[in-house]
C-alpha positions as CSV (number, residue, x, y, z in Angstrom):
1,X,77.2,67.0,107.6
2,X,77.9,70.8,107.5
3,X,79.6,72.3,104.3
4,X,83.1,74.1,105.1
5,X,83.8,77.8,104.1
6,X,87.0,76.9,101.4
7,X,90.2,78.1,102.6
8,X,90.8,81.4,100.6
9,X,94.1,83.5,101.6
10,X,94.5,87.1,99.9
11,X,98.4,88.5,99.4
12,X,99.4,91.7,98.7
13,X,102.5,93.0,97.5
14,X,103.5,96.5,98.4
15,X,106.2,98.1,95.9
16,X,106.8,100.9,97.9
17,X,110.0,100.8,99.0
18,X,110.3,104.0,101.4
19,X,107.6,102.9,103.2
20,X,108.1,98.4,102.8
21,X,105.3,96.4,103.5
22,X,106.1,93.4,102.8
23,X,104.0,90.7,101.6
24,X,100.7,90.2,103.3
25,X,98.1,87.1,104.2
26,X,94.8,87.0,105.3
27,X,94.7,84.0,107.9
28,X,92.9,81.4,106.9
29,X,89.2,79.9,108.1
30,X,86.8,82.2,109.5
31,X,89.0,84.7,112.1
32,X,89.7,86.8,108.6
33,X,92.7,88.1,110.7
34,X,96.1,89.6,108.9
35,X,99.5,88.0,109.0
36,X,102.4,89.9,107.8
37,X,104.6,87.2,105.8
38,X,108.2,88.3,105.5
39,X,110.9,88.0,108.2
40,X,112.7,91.3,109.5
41,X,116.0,89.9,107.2
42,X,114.0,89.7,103.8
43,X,112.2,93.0,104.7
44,X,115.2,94.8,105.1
45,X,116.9,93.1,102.0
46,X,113.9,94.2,100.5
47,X,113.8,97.5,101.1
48,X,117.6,97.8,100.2
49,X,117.0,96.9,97.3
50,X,114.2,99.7,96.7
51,X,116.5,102.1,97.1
52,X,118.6,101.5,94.4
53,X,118.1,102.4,91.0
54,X,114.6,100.6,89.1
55,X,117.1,98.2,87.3
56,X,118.8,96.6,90.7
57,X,117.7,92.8,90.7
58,X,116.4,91.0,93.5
59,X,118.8,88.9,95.2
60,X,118.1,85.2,94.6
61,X,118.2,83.9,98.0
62,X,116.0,86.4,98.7
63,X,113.6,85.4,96.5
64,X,113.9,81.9,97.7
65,X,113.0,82.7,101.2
66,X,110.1,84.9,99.8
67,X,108.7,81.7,98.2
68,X,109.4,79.1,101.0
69,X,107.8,81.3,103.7
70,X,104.9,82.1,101.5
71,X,104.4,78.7,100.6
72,X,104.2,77.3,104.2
73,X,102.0,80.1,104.7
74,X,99.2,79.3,102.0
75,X,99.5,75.4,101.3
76,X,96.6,74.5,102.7
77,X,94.4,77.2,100.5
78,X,91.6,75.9,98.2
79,X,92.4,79.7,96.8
80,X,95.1,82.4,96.3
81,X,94.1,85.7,95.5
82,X,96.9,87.8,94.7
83,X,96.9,91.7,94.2
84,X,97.8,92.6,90.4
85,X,100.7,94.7,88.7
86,X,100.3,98.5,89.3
87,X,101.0,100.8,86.5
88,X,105.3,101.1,87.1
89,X,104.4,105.3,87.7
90,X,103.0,103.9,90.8
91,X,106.1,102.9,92.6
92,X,109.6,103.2,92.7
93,X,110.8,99.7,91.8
94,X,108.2,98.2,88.9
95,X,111.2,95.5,88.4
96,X,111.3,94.6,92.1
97,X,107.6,94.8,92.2
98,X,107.5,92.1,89.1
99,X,110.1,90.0,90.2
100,X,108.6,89.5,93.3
101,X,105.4,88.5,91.9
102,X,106.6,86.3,89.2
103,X,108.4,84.3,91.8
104,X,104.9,84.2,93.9
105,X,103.0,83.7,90.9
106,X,105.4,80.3,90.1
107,X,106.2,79.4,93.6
108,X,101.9,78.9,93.8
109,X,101.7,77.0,90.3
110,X,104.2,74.7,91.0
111,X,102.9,73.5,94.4
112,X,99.3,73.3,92.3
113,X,97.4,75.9,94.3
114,X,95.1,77.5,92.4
115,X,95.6,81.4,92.2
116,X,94.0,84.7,91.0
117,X,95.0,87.9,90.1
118,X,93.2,90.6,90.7
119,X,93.9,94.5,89.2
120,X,94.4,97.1,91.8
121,X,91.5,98.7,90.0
122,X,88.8,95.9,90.5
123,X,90.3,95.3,93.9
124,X,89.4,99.3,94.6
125,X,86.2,98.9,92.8
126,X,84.6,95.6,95.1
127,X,86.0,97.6,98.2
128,X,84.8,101.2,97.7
129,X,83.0,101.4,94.4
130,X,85.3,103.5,92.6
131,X,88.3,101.9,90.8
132,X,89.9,104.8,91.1
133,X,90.0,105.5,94.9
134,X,91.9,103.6,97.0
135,X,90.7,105.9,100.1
136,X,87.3,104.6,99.8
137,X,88.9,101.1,99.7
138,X,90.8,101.8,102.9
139,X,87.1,103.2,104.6
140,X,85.4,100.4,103.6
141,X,88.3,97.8,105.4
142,X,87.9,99.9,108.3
143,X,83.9,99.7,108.6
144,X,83.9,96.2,107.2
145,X,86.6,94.6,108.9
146,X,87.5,96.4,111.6
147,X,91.0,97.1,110.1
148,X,91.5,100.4,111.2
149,X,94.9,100.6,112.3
150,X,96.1,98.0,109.6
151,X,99.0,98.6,107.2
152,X,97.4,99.3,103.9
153,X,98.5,95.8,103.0
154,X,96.8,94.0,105.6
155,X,93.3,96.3,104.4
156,X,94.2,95.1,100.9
157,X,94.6,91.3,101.5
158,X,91.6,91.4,103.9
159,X,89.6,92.1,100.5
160,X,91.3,89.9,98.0
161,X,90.2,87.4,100.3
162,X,86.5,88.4,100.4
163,X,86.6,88.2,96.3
164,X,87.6,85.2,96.3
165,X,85.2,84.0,98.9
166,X,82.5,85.9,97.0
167,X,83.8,84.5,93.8
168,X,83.3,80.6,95.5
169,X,79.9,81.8,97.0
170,X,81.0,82.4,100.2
171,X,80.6,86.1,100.8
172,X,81.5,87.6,104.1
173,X,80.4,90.9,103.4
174,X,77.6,92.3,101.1
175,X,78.3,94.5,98.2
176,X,76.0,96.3,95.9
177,X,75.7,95.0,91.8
178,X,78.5,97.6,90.4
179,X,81.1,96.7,93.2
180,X,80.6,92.9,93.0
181,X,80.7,93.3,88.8
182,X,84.8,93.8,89.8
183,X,84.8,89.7,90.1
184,X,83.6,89.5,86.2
185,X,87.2,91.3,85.6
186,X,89.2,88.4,87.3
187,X,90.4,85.8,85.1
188,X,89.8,82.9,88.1
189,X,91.1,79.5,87.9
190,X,89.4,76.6,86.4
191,X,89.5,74.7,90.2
192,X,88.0,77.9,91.7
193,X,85.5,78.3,88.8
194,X,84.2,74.9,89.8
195,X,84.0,75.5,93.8
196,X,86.1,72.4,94.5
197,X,89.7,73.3,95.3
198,X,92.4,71.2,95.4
């Protein structure tokens, strides 16, 4: 009997709203390929809602569809691993950026699928070696995953996934001692810790 690669999708949320990219997955199994996750209707709610001022709220129902559609998209994962708060200097809308992470963040509890966070930092650091320098990050997708030509979202998610795999013992690409000391940062969950899923 051969042992299965688990089923680890990485999401990204973008909080820049002059430039919207919505939320991201990393398909699942071994094609590593990049789904964008939000209909052209929540995307453009979305990026109405960036331009407003940093207290407009997040409509509910679109919020709701942000949850359903990510859920059908990931409910199958032995692993979430979702891209972390950014400081709120680094974009426009911290409360739409939180809001839509909170509801991701619950929408994945309540259907029991264990989930990660990982800081844009350590996410920057397992990519590119630096912490600080996302452009490295973005090289490394490129060489690594072919991703050139990929919304920065899609680069992103393509690497929360390979932490996580990493993280399980399923690495899909190599990284020296000071990038993969990044996954020591990550505060994984107990069913990932033990390798076993759901």
């Amino acid at each position: 009997m051969t042992a299965t690669a688990p089923l680890v999708v990485g999401l990204w949320l973008d909080g820049t709203p002059s430039r919207w990219e919505p939320l991201a997955a990393v398909a699942l199994g071994d094609e590593g390929r990049t789904r964008m996750l939000l209909d052209e209707q929540a995307a453009a709610d979305l990026l109405v809602v960036g331009e407003h001022p940093t207290t407009a709220a997040v409509a509910p129902e679109v919020l709701a569809r942000l949850q359903d559609f990510t859920l059908a998209h990931v409910e199958d994962a032995d692993l979430v691993v979702l891209g972390g708060y950014r400081g709120p200097d680094s974009v426009k809308n911290p409360y739409l950026h939180g809001e839509l992470h909170g509801v991701v963040r619950l929408a994945l509890h309540q259907a029991g699928i264990p989930a990660a966070v990982v800081r844009p930092a350590m996410l920057f650091r397992y990519a590119g070696g630096s912490a600080y320098d996302q452009h490295k990050a973005r090289a490394a997708a490129d060489e690594a995953f072919g991703a050139g030509g990929c919304r920065d979202a899609e680069a992103w998610s393509l690497w929360l996934r390979a932490m996580g795999l990493d993280h399980l013992g399923a690495p899909v690409v190599g990284r020296t001692g000071r990038q993969r000391g990044a996954l020591r940062e990550v505060d994984w969950p107990a069913a990932a810790l033990e390798g076993g899923g759901r």
